[in-house]
Backbone as JSON Lines, residues from 0, in Angstrom:
{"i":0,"aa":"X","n":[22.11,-68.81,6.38],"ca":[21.81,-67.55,7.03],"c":[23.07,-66.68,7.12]}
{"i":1,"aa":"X","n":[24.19,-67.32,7.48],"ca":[25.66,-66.5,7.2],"c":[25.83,-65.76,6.16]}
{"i":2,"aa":"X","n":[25.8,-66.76,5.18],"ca":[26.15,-65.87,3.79],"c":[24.98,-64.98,3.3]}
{"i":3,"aa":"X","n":[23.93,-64.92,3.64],"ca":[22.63,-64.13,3.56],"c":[23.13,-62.76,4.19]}
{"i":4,"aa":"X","n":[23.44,-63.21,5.68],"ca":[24.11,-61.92,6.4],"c":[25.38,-61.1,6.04]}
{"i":5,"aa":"X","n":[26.37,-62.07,5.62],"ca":[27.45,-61.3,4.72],"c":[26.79,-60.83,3.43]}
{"i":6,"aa":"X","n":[26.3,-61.51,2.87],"ca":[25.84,-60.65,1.91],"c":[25.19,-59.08,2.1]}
{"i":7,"aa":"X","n":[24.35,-59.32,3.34],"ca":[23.45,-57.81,3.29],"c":[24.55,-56.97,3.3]}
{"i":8,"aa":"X","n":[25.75,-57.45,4.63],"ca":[26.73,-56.37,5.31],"c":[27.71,-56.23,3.71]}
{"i":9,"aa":"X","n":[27.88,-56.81,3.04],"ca":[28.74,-55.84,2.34],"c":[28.24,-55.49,0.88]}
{"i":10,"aa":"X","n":[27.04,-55.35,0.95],"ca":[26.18,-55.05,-0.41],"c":[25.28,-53.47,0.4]}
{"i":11,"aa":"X","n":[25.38,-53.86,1.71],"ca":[24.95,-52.11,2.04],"c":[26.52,-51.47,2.22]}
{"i":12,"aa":"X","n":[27.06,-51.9,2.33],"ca":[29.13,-51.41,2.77],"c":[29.25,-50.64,1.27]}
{"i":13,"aa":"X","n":[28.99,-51.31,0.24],"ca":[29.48,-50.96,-1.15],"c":[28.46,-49.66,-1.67]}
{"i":14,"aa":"X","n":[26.79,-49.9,-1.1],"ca":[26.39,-48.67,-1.65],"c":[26.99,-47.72,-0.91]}
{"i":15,"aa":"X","n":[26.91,-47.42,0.61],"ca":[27.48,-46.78,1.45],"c":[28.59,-46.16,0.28]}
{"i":16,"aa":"X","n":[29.26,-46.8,0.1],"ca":[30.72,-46.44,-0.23],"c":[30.6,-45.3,-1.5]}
{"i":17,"aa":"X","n":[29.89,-46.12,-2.72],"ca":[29.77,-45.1,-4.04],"c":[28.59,-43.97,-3.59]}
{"i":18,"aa":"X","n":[27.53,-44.72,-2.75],"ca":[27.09,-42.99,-2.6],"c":[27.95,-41.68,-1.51]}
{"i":19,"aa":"X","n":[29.44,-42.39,-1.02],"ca":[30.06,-41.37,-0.78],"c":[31.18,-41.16,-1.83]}
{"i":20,"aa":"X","n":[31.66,-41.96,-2.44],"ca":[32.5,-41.66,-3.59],"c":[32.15,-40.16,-4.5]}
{"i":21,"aa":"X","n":[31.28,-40.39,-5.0],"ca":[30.16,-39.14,-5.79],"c":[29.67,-38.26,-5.23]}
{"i":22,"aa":"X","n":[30.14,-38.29,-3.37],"ca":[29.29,-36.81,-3.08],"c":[27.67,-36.94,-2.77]}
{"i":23,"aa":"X","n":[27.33,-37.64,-2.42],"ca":[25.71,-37.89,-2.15],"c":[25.37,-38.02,-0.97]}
{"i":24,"aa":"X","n":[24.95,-37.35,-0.46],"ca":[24.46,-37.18,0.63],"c":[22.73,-37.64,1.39]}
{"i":25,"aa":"X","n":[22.37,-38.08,0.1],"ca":[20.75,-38.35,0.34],"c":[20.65,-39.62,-0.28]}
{"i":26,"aa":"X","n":[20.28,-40.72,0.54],"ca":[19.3,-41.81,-0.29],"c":[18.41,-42.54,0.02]}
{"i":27,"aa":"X","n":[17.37,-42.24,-1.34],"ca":[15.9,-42.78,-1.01],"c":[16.23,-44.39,-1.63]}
{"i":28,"aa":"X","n":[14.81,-45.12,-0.89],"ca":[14.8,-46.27,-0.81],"c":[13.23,-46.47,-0.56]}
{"i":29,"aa":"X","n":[12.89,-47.33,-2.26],"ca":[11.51,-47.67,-2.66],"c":[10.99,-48.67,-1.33]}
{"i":30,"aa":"X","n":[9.74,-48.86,-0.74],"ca":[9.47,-50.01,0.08],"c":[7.99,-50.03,-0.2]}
{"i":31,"aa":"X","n":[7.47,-51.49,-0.45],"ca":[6.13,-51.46,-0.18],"c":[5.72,-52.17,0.85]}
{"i":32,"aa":"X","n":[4.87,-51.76,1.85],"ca":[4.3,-52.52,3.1],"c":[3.75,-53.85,2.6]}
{"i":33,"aa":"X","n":[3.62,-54.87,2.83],"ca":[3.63,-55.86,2.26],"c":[3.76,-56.87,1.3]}
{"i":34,"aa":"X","n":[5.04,-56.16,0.29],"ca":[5.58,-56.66,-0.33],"c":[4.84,-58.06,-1.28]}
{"i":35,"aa":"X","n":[5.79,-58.58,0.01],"ca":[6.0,-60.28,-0.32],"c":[4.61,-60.87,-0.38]}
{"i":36,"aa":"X","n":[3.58,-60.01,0.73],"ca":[2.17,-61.11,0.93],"c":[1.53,-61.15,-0.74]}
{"i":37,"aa":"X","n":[0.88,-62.85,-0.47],"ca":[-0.18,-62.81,-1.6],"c":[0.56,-62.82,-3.46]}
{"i":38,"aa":"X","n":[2.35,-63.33,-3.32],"ca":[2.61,-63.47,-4.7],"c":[2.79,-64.53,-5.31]}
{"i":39,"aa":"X","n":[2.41,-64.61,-6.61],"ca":[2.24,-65.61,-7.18],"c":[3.06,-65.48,-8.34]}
{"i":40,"aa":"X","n":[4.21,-66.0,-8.37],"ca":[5.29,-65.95,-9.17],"c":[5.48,-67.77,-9.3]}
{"i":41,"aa":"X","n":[5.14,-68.52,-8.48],"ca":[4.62,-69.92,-8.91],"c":[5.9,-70.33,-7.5]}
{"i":42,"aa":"X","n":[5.7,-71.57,-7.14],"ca":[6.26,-71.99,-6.13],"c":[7.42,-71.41,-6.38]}
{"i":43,"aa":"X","n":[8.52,-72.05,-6.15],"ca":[10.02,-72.32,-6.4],"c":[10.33,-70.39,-6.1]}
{"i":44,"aa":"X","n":[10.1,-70.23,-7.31],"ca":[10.03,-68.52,-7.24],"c":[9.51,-67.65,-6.02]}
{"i":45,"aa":"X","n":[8.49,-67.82,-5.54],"ca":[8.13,-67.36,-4.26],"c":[9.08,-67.89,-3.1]}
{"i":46,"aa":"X","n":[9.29,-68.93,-2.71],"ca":[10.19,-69.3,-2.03],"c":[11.28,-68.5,-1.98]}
{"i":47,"aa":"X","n":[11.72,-68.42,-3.41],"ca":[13.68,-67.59,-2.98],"c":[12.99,-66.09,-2.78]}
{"i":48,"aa":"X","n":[12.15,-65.67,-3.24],"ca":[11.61,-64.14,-2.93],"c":[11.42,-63.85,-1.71]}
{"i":49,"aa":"X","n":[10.55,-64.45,-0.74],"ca":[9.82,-64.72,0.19],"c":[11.41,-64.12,1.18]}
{"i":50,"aa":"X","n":[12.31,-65.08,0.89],"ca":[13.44,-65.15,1.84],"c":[14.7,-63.94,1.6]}
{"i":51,"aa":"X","n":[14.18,-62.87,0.55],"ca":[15.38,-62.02,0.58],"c":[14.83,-60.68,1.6]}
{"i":52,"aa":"X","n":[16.31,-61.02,2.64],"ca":[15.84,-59.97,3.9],"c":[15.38,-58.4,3.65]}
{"i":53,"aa":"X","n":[14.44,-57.9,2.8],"ca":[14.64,-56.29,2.16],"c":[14.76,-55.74,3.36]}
{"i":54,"aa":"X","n":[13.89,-55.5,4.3],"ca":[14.17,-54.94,5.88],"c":[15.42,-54.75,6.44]}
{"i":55,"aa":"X","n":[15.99,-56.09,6.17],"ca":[17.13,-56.19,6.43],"c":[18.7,-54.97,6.03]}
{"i":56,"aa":"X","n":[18.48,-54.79,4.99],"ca":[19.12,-54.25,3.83],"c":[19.18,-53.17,4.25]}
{"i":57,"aa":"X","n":[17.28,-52.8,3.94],"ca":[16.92,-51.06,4.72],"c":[17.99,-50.69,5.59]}
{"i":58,"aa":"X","n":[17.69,-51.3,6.42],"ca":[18.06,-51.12,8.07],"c":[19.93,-50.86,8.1]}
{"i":59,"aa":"X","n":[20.26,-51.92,7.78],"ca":[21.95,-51.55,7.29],"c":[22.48,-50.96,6.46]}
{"i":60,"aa":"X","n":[21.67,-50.27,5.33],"ca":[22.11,-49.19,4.57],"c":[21.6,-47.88,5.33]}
{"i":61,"aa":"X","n":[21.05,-47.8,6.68],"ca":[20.41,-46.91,6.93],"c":[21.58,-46.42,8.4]}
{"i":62,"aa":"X","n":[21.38,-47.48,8.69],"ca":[22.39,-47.5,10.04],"c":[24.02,-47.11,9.53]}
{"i":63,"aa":"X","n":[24.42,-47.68,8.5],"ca":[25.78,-47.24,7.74],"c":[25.92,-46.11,7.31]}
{"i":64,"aa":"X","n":[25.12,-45.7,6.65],"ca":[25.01,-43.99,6.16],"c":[24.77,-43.14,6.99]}
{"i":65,"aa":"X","n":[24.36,-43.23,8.49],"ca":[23.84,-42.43,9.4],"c":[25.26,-42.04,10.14]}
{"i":66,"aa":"X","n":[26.11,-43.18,9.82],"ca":[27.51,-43.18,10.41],"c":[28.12,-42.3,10.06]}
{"i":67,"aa":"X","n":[27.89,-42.18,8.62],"ca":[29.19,-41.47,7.24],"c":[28.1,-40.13,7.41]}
{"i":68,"aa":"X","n":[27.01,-39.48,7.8],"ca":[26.78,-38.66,7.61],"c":[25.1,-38.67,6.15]}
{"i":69,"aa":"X","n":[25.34,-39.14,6.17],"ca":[24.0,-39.6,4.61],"c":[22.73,-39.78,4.97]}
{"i":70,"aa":"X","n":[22.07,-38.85,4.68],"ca":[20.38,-39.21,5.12],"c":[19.94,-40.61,4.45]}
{"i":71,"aa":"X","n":[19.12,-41.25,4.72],"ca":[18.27,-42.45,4.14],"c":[16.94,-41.87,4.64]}
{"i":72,"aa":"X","n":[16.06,-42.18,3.14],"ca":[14.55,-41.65,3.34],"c":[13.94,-42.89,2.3]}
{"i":73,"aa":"X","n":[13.04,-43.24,3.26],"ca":[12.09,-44.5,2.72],"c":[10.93,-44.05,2.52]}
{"i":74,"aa":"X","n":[10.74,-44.39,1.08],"ca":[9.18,-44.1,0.72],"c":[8.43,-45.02,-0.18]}
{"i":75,"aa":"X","n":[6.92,-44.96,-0.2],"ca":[6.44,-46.2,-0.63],"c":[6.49,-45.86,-1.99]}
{"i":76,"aa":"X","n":[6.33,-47.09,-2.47],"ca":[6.55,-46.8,-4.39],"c":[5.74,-47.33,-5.67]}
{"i":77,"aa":"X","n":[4.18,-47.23,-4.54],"ca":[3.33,-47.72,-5.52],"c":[3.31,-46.53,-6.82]}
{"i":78,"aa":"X","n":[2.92,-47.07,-8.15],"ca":[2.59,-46.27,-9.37],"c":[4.06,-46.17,-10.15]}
{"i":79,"aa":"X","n":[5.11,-46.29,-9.41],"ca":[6.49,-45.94,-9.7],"c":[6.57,-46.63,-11.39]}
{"i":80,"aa":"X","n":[6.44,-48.11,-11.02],"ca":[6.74,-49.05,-12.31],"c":[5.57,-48.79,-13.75]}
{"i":81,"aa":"X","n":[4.26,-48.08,-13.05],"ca":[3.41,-47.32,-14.46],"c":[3.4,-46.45,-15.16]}
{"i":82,"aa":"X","n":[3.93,-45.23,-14.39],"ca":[4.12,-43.97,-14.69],"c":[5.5,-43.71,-15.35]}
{"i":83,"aa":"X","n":[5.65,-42.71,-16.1],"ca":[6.62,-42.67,-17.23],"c":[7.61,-41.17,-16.6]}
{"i":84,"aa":"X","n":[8.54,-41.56,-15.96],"ca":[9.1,-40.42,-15.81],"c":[9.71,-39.28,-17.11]}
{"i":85,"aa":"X","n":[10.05,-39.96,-18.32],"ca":[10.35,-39.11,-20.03],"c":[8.56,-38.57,-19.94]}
{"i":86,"aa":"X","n":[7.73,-38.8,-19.24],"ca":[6.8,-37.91,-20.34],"c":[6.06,-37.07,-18.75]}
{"i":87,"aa":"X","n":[7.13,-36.64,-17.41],"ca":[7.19,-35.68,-16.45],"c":[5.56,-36.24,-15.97]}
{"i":88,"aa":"X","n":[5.16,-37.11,-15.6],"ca":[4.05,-37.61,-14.91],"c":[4.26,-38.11,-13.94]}
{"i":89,"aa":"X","n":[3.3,-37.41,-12.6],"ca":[3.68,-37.91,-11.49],"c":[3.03,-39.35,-10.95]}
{"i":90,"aa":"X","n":[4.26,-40.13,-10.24],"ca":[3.44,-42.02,-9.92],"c":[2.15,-41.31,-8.93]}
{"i":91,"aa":"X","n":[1.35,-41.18,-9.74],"ca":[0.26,-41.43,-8.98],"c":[-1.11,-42.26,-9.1]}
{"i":92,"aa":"X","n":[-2.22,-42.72,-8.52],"ca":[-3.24,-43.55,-9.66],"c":[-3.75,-42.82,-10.3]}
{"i":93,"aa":"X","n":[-4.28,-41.79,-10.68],"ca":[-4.57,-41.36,-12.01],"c":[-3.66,-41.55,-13.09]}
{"i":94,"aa":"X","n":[-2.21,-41.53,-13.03],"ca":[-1.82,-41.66,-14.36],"c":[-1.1,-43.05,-14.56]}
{"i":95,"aa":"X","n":[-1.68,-43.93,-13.49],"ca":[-1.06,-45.48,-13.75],"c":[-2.19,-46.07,-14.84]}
{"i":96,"aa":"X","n":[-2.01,-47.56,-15.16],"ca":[-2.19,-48.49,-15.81],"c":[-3.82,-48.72,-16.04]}
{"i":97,"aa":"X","n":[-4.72,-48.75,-15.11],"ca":[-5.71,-48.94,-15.12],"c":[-6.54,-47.5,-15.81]}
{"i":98,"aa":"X","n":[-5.65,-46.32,-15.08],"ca":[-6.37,-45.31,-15.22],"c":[-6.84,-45.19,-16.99]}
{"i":99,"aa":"X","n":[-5.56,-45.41,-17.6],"ca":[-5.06,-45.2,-18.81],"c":[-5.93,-45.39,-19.82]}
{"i":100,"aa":"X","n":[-6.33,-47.27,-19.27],"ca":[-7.14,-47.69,-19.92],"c":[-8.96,-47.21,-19.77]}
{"i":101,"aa":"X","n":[-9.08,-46.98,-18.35],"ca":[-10.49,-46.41,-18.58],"c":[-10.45,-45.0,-19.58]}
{"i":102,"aa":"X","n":[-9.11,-44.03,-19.58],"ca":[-9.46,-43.36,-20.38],"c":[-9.4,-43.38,-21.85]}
{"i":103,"aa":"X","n":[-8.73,-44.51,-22.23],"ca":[-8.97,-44.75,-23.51],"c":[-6.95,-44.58,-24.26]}
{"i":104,"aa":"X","n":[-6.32,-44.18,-23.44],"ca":[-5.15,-44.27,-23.33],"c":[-4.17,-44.96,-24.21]}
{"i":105,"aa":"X","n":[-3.28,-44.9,-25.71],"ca":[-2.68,-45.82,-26.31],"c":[-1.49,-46.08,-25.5]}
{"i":106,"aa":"X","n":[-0.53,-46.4,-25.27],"ca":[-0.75,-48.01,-24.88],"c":[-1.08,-47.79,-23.49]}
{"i":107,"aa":"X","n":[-2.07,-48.74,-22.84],"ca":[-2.36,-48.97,-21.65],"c":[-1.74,-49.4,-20.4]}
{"i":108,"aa":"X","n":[-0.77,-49.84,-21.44],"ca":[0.42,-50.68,-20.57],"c":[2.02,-50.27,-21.31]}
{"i":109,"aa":"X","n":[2.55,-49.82,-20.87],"ca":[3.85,-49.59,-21.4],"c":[5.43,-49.9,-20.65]}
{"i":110,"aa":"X","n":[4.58,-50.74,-19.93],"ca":[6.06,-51.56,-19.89],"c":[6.06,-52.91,-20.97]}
{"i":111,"aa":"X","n":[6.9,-53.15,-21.52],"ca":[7.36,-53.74,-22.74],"c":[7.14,-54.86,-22.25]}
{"i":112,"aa":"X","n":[8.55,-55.47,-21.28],"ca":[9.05,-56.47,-20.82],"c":[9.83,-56.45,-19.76]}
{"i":113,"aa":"X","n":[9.99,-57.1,-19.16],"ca":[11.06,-57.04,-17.79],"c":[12.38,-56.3,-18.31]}
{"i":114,"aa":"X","n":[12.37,-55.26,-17.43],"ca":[13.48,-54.34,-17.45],"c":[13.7,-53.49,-19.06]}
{"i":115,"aa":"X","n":[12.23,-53.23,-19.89],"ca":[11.98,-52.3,-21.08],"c":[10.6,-51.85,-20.49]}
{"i":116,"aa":"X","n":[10.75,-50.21,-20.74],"ca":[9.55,-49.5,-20.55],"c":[9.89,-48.35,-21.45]}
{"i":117,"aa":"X","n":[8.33,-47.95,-22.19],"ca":[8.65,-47.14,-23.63],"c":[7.81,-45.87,-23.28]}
{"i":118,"aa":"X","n":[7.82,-45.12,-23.35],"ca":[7.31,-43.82,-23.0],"c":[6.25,-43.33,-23.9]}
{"i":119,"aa":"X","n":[5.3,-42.24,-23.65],"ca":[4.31,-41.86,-24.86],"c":[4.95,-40.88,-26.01]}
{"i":120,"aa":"X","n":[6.25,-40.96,-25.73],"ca":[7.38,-40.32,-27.07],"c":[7.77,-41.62,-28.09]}
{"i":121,"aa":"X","n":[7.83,-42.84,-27.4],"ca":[8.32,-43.79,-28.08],"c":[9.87,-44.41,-27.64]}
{"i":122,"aa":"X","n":[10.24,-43.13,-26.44],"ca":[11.57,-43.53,-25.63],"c":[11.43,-44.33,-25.1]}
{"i":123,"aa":"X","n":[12.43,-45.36,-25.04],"ca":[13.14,-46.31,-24.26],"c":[13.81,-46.4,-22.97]}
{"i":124,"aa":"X","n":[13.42,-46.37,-22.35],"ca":[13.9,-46.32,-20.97],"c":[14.41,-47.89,-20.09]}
{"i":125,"aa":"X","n":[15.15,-48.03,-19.39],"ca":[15.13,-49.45,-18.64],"c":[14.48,-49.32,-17.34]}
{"i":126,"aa":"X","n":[13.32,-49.88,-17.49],"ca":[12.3,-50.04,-16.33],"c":[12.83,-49.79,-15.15]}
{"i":127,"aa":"X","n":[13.57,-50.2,-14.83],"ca":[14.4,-49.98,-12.98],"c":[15.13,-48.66,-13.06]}
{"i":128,"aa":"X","n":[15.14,-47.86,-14.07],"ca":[15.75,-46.69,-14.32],"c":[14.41,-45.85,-13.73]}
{"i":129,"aa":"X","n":[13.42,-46.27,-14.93],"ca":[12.11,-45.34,-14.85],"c":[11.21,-45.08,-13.46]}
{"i":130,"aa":"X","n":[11.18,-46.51,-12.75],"ca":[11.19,-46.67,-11.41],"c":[11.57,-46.09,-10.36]}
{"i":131,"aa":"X","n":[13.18,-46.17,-10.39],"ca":[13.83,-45.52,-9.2],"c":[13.72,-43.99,-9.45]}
{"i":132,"aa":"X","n":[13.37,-43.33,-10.57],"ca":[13.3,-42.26,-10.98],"c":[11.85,-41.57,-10.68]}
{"i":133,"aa":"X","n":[10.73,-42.33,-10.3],"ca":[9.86,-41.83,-10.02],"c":[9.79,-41.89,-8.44]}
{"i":134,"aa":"X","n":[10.34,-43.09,-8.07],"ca":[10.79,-43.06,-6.19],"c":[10.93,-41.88,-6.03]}
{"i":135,"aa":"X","n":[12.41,-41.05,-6.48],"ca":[12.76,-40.09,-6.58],"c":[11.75,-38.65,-6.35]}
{"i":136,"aa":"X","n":[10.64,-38.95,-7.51],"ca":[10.13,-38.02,-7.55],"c":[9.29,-37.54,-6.52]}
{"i":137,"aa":"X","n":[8.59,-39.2,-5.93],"ca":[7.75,-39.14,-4.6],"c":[8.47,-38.44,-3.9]}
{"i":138,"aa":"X","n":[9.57,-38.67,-3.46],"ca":[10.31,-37.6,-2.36],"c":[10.52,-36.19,-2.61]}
{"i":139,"aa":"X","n":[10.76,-36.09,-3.83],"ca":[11.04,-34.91,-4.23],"c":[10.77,-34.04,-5.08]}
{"i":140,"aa":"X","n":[9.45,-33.72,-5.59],"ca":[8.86,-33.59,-6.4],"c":[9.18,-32.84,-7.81]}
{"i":141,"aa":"X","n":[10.28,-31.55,-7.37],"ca":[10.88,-30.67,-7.9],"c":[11.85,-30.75,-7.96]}
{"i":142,"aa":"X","n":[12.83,-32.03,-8.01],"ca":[14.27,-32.3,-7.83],"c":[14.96,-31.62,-8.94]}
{"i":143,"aa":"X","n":[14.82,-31.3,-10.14],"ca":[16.0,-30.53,-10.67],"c":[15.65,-29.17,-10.69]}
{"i":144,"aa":"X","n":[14.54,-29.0,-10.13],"ca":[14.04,-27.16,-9.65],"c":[14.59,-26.94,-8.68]}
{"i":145,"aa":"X","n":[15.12,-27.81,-7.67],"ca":[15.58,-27.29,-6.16],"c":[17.07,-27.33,-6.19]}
{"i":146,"aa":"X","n":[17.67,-27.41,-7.37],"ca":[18.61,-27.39,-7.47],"c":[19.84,-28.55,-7.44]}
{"i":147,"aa":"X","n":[19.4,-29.89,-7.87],"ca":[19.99,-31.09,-7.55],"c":[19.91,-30.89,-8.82]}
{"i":148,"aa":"X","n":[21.65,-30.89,-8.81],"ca":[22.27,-31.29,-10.24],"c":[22.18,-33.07,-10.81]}
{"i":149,"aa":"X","n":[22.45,-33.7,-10.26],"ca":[22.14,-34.66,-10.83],"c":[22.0,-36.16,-9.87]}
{"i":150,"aa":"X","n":[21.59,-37.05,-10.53],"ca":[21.16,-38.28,-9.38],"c":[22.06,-39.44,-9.59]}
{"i":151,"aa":"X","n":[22.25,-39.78,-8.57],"ca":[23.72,-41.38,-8.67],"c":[22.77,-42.56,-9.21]}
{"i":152,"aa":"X","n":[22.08,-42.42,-10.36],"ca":[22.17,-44.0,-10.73],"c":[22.61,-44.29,-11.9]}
{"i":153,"aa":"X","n":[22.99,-45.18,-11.44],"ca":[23.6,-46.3,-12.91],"c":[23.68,-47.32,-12.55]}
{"i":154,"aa":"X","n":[22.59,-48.96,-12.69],"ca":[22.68,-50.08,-12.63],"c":[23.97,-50.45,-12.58]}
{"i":155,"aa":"X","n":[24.72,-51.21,-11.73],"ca":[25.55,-51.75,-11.18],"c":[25.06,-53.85,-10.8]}
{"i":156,"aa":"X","n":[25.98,-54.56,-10.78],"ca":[25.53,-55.72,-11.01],"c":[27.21,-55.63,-10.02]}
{"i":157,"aa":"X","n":[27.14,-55.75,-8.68],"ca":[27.78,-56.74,-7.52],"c":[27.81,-58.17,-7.72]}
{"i":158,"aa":"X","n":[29.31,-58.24,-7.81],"ca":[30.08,-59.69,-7.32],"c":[30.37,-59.77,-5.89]}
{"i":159,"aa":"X","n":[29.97,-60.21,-5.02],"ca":[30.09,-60.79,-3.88],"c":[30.65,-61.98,-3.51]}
{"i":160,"aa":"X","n":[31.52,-61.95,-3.27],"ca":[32.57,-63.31,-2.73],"c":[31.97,-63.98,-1.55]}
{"i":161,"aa":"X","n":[31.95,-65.36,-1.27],"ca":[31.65,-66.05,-0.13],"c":[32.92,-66.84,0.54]}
């Protein structure tokens, strides 16, 4: 539980940090209300899932940035992982996965593979790109109309010392 807790505190310390490095003042944060219930990723796997504090995280990237001045806005993020932000479609259920297919839709499914999602151009995108990019959009629908030059992501992969 220690190192769980050091972990949250300096993995929200570090975003804290680069979304003030860059000037950012706003960050959204995908959540779905029940997550965890009802997954079947097969034992072993559910187990380590089950136990990563996301609440947790929320809450101290929320409480840290409130310090430094940084809004945090949580929003839910169903449709996010179906919808294709390269082809300007909003996550909503009409233009997710199921819809696609009742309408007859090539491909029905266009996420590739874990962390590849291909667009109805044939672009390549990395799924957690396309994702956080439609989070985005839930909040903000018109984000480069309202004048937001540009958005802080770039996958990052934290080393955390114990």
């Amino acid at each position: 539980d220690q190192k769980i807790d050091r972990f949250a505190h300096e993995a929200s310390r570090r975003i804290v940090d680069i979304a003030l490095s860059h000037d950012i003042a706003t960050i959204v944060i995908g959540k779905n209300k029940g997550q965890k219930r009802s997954c079947h990723m097969g034992k072993r796997i559910n187990q380590n899932f089950i136990g990563i504090p996301h609440q947790v995280m929320v809450d101290l990237i929320r409480y840290k940035a409130n310090l430094e001045g940084i809004v945090v806005v949580e929003t839910e993020e169903s449709y996010t992982s179906q919808t294709s932000f390269l082809d300007h479609e909003m996550p909503v259920r009409e233009n997710g996965d199921k819809m696609r297919k009742k309408q007859g839709k090539s491909p029905a499914r266009r996420r590739i593979k874990r962390g590849l999602y291909r667009s109805d151009t044939d672009r390549l995108i990395n799924a957690d790109i396309n994702a956080a990019l439609q989070i985005l959009k839930k909040v903000v629908p018109t984000a480069y109309a309202n004048g937001i030059e540009g958005i802080g992501l770039s996958p990052v992969k934290l080393n955390l010392s114990f």
